[in-house]
DOTOR-136550 format. One record per residue (C-alpha): residue number from 1; y, z, x; residue in one letter. Coordinates in Angstrom, 3 decimals, padded with zeros to 6 digits. Each point is the difference from the previous one (the first is absolute). Example, Ala and Ser with C-alpha at 12.3 -4.5 7.8 and 13.67 -1.06 7.14 Angstrom:
2
<rec 1, <-004.500, 007.800, 012.300>, 'A'>
<rec 2, <003.440, -000.660, 001.370>, 'S'>
***
This chain:
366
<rec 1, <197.596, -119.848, -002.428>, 'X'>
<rec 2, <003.218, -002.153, -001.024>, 'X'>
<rec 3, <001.157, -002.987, 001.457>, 'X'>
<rec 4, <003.605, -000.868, 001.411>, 'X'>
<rec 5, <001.461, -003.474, 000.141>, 'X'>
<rec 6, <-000.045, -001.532, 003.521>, 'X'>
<rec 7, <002.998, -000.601, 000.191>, 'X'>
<rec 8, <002.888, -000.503, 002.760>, 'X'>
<rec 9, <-000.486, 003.857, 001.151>, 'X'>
<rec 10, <-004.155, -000.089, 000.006>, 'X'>
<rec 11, <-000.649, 002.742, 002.755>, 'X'>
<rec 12, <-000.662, -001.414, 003.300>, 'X'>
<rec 13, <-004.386, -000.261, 000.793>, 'X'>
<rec 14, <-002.067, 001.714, 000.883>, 'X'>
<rec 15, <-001.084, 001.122, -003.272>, 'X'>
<rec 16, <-001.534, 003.104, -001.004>, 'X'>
<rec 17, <-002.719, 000.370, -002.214>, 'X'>
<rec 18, <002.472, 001.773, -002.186>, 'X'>
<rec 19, <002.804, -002.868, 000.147>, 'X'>
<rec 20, <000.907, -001.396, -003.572>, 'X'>
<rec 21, <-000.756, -003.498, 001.275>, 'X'>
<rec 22, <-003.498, 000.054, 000.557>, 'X'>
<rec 23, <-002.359, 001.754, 002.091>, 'X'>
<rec 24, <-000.672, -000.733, 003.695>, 'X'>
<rec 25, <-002.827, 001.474, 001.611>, 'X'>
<rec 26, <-000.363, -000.363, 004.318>, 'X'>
<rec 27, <-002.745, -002.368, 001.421>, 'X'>
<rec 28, <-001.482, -000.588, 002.994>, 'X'>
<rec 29, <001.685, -002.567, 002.491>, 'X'>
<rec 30, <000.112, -003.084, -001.212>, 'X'>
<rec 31, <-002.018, -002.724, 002.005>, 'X'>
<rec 32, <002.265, -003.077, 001.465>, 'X'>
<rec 33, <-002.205, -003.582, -000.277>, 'X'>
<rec 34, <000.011, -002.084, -002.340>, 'X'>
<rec 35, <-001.656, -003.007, -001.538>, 'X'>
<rec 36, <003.048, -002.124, 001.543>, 'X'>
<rec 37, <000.116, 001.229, 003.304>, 'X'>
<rec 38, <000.959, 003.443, 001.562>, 'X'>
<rec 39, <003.015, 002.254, 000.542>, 'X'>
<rec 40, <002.777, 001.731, -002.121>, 'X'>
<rec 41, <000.684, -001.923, -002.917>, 'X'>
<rec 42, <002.539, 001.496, -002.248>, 'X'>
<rec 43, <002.516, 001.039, 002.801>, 'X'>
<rec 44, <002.782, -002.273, -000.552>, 'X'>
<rec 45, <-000.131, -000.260, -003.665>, 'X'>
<rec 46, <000.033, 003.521, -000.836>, 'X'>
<rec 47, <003.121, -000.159, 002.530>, 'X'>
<rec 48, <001.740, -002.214, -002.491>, 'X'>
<rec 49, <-001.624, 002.270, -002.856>, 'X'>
<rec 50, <001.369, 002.896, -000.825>, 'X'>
<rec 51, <-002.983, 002.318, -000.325>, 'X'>
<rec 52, <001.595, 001.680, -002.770>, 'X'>
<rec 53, <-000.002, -002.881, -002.089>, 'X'>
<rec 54, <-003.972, 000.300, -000.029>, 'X'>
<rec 55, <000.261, 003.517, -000.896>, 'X'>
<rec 56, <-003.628, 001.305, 000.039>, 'X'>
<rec 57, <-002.036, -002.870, 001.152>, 'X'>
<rec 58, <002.388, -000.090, 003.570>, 'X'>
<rec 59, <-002.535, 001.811, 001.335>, 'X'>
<rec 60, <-002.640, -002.720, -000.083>, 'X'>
<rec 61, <002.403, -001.993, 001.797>, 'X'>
<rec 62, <-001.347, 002.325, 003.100>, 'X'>
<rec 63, <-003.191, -001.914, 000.316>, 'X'>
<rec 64, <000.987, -003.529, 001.683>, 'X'>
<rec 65, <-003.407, -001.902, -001.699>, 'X'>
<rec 66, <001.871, 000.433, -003.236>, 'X'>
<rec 67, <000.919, -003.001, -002.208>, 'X'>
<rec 68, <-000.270, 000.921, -003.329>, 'X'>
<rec 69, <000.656, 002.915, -002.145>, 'X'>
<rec 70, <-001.432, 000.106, -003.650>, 'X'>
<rec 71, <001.097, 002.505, -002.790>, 'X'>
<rec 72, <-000.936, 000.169, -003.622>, 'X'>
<rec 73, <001.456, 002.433, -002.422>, 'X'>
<rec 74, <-001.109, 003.054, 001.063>, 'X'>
<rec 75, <-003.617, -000.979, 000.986>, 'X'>
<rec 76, <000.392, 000.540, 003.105>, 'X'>
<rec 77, <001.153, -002.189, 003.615>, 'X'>
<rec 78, <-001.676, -002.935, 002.207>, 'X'>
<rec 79, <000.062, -001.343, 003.497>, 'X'>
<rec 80, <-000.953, -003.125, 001.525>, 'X'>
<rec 81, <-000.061, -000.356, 003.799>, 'X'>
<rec 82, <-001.111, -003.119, 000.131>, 'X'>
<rec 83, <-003.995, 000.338, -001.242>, 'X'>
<rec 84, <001.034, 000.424, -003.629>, 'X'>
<rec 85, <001.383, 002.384, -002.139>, 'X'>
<rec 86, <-001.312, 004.115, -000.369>, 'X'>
<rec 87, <000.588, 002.653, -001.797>, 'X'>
<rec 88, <003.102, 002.424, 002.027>, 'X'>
<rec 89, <-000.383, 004.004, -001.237>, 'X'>
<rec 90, <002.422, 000.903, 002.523>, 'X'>
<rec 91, <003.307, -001.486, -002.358>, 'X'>
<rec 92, <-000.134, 000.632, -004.134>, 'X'>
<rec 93, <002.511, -000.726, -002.489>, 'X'>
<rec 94, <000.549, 000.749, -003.861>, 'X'>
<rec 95, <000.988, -003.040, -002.059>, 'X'>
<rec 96, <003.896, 001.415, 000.023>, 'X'>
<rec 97, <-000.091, -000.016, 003.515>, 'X'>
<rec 98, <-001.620, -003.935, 000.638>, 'X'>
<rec 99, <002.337, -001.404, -003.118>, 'X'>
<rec 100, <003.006, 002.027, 002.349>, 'X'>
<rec 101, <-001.147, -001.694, 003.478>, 'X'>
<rec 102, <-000.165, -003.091, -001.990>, 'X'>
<rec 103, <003.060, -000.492, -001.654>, 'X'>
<rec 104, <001.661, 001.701, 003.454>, 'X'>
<rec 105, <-001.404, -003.156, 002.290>, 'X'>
<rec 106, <000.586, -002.511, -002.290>, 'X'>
<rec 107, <003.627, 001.231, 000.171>, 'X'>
<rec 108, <000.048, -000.086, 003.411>, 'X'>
<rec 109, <-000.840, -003.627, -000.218>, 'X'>
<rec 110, <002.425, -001.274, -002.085>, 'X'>
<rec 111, <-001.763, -000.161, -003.125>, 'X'>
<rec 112, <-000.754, 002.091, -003.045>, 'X'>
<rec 113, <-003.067, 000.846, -001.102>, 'X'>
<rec 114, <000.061, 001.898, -004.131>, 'X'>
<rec 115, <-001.798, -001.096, -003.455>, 'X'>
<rec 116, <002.133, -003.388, 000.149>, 'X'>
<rec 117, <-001.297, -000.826, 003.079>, 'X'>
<rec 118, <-003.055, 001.578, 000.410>, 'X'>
<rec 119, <-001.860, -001.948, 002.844>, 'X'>
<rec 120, <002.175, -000.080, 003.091>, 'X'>
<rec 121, <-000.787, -001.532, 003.800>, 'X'>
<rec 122, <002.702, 001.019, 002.582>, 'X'>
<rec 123, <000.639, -000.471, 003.661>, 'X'>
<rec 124, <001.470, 003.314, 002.031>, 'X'>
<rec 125, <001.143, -000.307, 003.448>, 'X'>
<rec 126, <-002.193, -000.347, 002.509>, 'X'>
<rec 127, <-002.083, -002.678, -001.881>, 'X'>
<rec 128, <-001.479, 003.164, -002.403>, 'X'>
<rec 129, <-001.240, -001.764, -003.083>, 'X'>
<rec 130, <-000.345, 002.416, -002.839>, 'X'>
<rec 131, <-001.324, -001.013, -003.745>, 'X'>
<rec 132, <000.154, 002.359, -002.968>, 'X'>
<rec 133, <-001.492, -000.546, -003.483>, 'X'>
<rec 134, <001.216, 002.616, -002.811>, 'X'>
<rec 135, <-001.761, 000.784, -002.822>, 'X'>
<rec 136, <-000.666, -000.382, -002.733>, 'X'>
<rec 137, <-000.912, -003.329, 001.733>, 'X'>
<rec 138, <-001.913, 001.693, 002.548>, 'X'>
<rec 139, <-002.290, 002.245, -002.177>, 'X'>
<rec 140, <-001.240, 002.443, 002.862>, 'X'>
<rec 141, <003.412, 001.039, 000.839>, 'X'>
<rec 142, <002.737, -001.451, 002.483>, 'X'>
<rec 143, <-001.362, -002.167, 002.381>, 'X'>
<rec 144, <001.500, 000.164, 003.743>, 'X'>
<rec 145, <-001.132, -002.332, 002.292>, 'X'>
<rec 146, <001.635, -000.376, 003.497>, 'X'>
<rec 147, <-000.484, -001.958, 003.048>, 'X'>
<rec 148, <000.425, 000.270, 003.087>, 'X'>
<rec 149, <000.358, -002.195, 002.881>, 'X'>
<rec 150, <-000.957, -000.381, 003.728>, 'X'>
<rec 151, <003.447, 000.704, 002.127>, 'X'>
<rec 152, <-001.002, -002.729, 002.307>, 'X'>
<rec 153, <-002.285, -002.670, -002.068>, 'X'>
<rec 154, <-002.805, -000.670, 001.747>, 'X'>
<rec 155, <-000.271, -004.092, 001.746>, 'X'>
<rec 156, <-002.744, -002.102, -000.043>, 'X'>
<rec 157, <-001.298, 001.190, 003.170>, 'X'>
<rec 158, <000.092, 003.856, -001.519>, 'X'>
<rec 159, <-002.337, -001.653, -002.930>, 'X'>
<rec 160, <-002.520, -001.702, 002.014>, 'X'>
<rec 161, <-000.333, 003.815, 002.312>, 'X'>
<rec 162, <-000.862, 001.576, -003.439>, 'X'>
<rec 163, <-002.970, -003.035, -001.048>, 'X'>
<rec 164, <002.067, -001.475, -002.161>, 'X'>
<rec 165, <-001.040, -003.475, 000.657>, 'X'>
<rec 166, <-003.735, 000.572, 000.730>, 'X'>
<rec 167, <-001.439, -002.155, -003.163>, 'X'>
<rec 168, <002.532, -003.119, 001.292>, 'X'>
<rec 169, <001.307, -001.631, 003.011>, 'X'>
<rec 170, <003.566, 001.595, 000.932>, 'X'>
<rec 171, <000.770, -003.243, 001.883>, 'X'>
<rec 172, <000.173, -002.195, -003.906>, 'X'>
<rec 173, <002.762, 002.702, -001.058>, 'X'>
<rec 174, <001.794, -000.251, 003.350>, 'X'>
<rec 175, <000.258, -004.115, -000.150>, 'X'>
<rec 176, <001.148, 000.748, -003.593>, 'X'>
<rec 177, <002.943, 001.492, 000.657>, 'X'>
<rec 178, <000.308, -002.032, 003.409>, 'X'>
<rec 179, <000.028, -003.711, -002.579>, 'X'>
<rec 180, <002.149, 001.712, -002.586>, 'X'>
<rec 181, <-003.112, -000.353, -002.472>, 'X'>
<rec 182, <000.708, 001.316, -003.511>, 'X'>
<rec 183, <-001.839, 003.103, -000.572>, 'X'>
<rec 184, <-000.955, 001.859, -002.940>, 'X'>
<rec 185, <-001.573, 003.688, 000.564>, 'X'>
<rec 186, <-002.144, 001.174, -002.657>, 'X'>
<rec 187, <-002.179, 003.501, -000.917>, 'X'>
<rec 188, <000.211, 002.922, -001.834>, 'X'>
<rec 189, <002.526, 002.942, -000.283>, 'X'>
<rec 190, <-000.089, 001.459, 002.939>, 'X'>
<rec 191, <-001.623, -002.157, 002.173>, 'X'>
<rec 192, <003.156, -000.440, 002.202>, 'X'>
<rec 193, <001.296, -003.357, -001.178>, 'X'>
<rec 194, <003.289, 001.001, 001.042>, 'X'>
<rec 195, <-000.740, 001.554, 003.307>, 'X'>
<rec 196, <-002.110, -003.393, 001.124>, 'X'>
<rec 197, <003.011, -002.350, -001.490>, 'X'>
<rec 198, <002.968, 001.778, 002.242>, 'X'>
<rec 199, <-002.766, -000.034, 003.083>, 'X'>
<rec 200, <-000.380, -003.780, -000.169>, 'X'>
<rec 201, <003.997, -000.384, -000.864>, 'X'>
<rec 202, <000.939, 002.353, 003.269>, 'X'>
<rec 203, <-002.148, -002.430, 001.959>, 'X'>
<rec 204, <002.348, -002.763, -000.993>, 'X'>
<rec 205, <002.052, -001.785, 002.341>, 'X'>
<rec 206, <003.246, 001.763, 000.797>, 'X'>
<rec 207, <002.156, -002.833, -000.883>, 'X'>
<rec 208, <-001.665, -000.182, -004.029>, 'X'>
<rec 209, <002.420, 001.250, -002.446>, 'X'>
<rec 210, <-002.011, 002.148, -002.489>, 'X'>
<rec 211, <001.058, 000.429, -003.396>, 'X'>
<rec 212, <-002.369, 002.513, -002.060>, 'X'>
<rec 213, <000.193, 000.575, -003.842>, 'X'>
<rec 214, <-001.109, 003.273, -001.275>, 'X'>
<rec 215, <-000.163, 001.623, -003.014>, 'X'>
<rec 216, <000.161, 003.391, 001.980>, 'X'>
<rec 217, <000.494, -000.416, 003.295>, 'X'>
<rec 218, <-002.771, 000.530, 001.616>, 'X'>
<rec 219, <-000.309, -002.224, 003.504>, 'X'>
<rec 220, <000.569, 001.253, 003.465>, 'X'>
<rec 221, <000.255, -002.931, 001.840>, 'X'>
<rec 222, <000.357, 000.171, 003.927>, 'X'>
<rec 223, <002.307, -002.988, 000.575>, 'X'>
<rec 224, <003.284, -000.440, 001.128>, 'X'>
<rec 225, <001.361, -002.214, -003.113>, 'X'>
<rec 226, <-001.373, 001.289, -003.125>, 'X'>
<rec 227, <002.236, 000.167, -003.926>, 'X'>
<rec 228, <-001.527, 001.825, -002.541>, 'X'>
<rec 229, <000.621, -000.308, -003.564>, 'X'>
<rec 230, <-000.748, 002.705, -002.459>, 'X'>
<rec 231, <-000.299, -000.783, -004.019>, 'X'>
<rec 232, <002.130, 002.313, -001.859>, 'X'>
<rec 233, <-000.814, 001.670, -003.658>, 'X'>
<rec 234, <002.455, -000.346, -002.532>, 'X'>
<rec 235, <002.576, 002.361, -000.509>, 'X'>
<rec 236, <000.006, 002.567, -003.227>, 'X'>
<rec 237, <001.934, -002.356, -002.121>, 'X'>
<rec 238, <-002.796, -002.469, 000.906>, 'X'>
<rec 239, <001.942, -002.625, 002.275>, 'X'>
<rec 240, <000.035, -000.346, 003.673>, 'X'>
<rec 241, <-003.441, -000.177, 000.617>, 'X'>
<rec 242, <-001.031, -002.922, 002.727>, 'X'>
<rec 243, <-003.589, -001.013, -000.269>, 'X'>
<rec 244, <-002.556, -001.411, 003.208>, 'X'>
<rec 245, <000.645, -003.599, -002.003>, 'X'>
<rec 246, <003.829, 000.220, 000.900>, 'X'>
<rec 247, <-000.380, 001.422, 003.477>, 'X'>
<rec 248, <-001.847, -002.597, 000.903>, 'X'>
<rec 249, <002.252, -002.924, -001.325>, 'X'>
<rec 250, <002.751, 001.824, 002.072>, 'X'>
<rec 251, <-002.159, 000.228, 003.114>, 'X'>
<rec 252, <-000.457, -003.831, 000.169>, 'X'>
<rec 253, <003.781, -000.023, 000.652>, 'X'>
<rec 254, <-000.363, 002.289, 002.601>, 'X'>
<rec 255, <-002.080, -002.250, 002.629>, 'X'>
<rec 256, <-002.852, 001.545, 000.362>, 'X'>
<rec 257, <-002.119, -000.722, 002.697>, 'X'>
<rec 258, <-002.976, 001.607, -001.469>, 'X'>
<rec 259, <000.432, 001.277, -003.565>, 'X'>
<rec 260, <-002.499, 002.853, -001.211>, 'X'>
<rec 261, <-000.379, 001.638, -003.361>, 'X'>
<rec 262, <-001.263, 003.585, 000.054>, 'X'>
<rec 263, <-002.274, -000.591, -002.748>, 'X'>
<rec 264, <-000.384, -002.698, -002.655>, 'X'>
<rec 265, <-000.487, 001.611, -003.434>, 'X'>
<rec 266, <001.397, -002.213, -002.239>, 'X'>
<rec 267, <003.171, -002.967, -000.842>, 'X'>
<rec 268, <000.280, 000.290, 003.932>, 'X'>
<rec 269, <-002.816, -002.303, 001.005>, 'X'>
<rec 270, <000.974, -002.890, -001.624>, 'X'>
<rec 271, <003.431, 000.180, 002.153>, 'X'>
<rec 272, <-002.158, 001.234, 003.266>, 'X'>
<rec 273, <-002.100, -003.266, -000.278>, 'X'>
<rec 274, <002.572, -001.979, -000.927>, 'X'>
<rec 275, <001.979, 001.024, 003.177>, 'X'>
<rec 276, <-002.954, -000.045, 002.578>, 'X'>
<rec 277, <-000.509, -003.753, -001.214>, 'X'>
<rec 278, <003.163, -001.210, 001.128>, 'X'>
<rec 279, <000.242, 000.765, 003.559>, 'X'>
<rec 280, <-000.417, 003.663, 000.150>, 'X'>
<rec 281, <-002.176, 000.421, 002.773>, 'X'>
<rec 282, <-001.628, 003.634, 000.860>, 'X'>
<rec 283, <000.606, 001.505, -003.841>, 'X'>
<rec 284, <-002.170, 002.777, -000.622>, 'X'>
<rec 285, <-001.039, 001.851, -003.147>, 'X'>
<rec 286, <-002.274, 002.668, -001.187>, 'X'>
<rec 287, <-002.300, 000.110, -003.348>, 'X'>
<rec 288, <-002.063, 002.405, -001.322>, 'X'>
<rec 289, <-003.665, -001.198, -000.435>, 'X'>
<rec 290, <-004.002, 002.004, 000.418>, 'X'>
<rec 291, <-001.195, -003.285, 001.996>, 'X'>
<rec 292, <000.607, -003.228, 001.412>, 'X'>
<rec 293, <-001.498, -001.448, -002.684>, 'X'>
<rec 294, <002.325, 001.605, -002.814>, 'X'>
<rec 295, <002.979, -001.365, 001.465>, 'X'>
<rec 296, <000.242, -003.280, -001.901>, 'X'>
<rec 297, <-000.025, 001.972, -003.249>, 'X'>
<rec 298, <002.756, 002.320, 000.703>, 'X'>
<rec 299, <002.252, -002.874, 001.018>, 'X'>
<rec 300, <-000.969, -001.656, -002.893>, 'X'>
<rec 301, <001.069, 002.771, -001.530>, 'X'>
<rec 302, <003.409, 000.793, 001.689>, 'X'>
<rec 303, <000.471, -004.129, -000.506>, 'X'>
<rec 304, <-000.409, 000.278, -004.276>, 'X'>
<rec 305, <002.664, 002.608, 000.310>, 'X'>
<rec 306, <002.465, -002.099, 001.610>, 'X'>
<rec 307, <-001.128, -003.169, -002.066>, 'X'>
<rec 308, <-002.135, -001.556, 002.062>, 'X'>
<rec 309, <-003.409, -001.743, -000.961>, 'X'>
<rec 310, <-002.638, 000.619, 001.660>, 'X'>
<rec 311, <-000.019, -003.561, 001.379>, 'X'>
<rec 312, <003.066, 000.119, 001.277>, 'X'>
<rec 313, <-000.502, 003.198, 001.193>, 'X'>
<rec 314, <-002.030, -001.115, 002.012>, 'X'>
<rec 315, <001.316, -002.789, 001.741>, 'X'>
<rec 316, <003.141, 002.301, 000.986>, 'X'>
<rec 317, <-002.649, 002.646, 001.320>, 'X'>
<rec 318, <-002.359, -002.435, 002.010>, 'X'>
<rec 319, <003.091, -001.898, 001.557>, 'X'>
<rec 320, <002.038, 003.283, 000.697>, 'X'>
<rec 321, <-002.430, 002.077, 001.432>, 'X'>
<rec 322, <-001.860, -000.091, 002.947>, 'X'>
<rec 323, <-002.088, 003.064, 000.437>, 'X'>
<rec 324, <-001.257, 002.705, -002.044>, 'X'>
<rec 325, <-000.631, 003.454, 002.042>, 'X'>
<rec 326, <-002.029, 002.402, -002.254>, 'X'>
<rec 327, <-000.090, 003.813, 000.838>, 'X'>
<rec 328, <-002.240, 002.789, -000.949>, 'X'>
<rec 329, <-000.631, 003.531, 000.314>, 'X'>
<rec 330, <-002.823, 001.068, 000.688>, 'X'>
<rec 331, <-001.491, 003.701, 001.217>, 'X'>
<rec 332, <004.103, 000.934, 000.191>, 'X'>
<rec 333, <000.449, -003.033, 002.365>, 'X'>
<rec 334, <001.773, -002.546, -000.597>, 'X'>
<rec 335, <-000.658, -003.894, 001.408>, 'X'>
<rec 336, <000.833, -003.238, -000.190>, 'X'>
<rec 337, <-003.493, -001.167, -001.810>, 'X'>
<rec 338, <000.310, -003.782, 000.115>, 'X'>
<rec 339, <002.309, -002.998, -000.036>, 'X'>
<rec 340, <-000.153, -002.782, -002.459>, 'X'>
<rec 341, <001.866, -002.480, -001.459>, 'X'>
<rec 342, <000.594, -001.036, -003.808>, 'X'>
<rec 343, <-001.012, -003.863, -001.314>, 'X'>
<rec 344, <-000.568, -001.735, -003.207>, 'X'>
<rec 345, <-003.785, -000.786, -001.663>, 'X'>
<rec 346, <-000.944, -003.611, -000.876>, 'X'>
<rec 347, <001.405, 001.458, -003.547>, 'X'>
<rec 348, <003.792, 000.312, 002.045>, 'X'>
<rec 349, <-000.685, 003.859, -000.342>, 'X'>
<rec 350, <001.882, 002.538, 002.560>, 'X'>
<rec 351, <-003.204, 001.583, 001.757>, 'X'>
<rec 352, <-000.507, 001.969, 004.111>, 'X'>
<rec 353, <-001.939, -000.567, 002.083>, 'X'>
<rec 354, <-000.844, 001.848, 003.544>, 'X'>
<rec 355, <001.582, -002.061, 003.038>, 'X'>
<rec 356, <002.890, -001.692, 000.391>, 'X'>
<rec 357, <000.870, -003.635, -001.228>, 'X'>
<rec 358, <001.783, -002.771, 001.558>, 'X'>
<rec 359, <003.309, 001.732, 000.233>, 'X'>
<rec 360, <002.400, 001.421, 002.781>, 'X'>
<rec 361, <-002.393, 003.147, 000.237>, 'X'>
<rec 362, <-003.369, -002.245, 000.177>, 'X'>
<rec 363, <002.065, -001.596, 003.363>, 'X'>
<rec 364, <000.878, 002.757, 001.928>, 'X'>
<rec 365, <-003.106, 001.857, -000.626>, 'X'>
<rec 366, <-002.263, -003.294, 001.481>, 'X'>
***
């Protein structure tokens, strides 16, 4: 069997086992709940989506649990609805056909994805992230990851229905966001770090202006007054390119009530702390990290990137933050596991600790 190009003219879905594009076999109706809450998911997205830009894998779009879609070369397709990701016999591409998809999306994006740029993360519309790795950097063939988000983003109150907060007390997160404490959300991939940030933001007072900084723009916030800034990749000549360090220098002169970066991964936090200890009340940020415990260490080492010490890493830290909210996964579920907050040893050593210190958060939570 050959492969054709997805291109502008891909034949409309469903497709046929014997469709160039991949093979597509019928399931069984899809369930509806989720790990976030109930009811259709994908329905206004894939309104914004043309289905034909998904070619073959528009048909897992069906099943309203979906968030993520996984190919690799031609190994074969996987689905997470929310309980982690399994294997999907129902949709299987060749490499040709992925490598197609890919390069078709990224397109779609604005961006180009080819040897020179091999590693690509785009935004479609509808909030659709997709993220494509070519080979020979990926060595199991093209690797398609896409993601998928809830139409209506689910509010603190839709969290708490699903157990999110049974290990803490949902009344310390509330008072956080009531006393404009500076949060920073921490967990694994997928433990739903950005889900839990735009909750707490949509619970915000109306009258906040919230400015978010993304690498890919990822945040649904339900609020009436929210700006979102989107880093941009350098263009094929290798100029144009606007990192999360400059966005955030530009959203100081913006006015941000409450200024949030999607996730700190590098020069950024240096700015981030730098802004949320002068006067910039109700920031927000996210960080990867396995455990309360091992956040220190990655700011330490997000701080030697930017130039920090360690020392004066963490003074910035301790003084700008006032709450760490870590998040886990566990069984497919995902929760808010505990709340801490970060300090320094008798050595002057970042370190966390569970609880809440003498800050804004500590205050409301009493």
């Amino acid at each position: 069997m050959t492969d054709a190009p997805l291109g502008p003219e891909a034949p409309h879905l469903p497709v046929t086992r014997e469709s160039p594009l991949g093979r597509f076999v019928p399931s069984a109706p899809p369930g509806a709940a989720t790990h976030w809450g109930t009811g259709a998911q994908n329905g206004v997205q894939m309104a914004q989506l043309d289905r034909t830009w998904l070619g073959p894998l528009a048909p897992l779009l069906e099943d309203p649990a979906v968030t993520d879609v996984f190919v690799t070369g031609d190994s074969g397709t996987w689905v997470d609805r929310g309980g982690g990701a399994t294997p999907d016999p129902r949709v299987h591409l060749s490499e040709a056909a992925v490598r197609d998809l890919a390069v078709r999306l990224v397109a779609r994006g604005g961006r180009h994805v080819d040897e020179a740029s091999p590693c690509v993360d785009v935004r479609l519309p509808g909030g659709v992230r997709v993220h494509a790795v070519l080979p020979p950097v990926s060595t199991s063939g093209t690797a398609l990851s896409i993601r998928f988000p809830r139409a209506v983003p689910p509010t603190l109150d839709d969290l708490a229905r699903t157990g999110f907060f049974s290990e803490v007390d949902e009344a310390v997160v509330r008072a956080c966001v009531e006393r404009r404490a500076n949060v920073l959300v921490t967990g694994a991939g997928g433990t739903g770090k950005t889900t839990f940030l735009a909750a707490m933001l949509s619970a915000a007072a109306p009258g906040d202006r919230i400015v978010t900084v993304e690498d890919v723009a990822e945040l649904r916030v339900l609020h009436p007054h929210v700006v979102s800034l989107e880093a941009r990749q350098p263009n094929l000549e290798g100029v144009g390119g606007i990192d999360l360090a400059r966005l955030l220098r530009e959203a100081l002169r913006m006015r941000p009530d409450r200024l949030v970066v999607g996730e700190c991964r590098g020069v950024e936090v240096r700015e981030l702390l730098s802004a949320l200890n002068t006067g910039h009340d109700g920031g927000a940020g996210t960080l990867h990290a396995n455990g309360l415990r091992d956040v220190p260490a990655r700011l330490e080492a997000l701080g030697a990137v930017a130039g920090l010490t360690p020392a004066a890493l963490a003074r910035q830290a301790v003084s700008a933050l006032d709450a760490v909210f870590h998040l886990e996964r566990v069984a497919g579920r995902r929760r808010l596991a505990c709340i801490g907050s970060l300090g320094t040893t008798s050595e002057g050593e970042l370190a966390a600790q569970p609880g809440l210190g003498a800050g804004r958060a500590a205050r409301g939570a009493s």
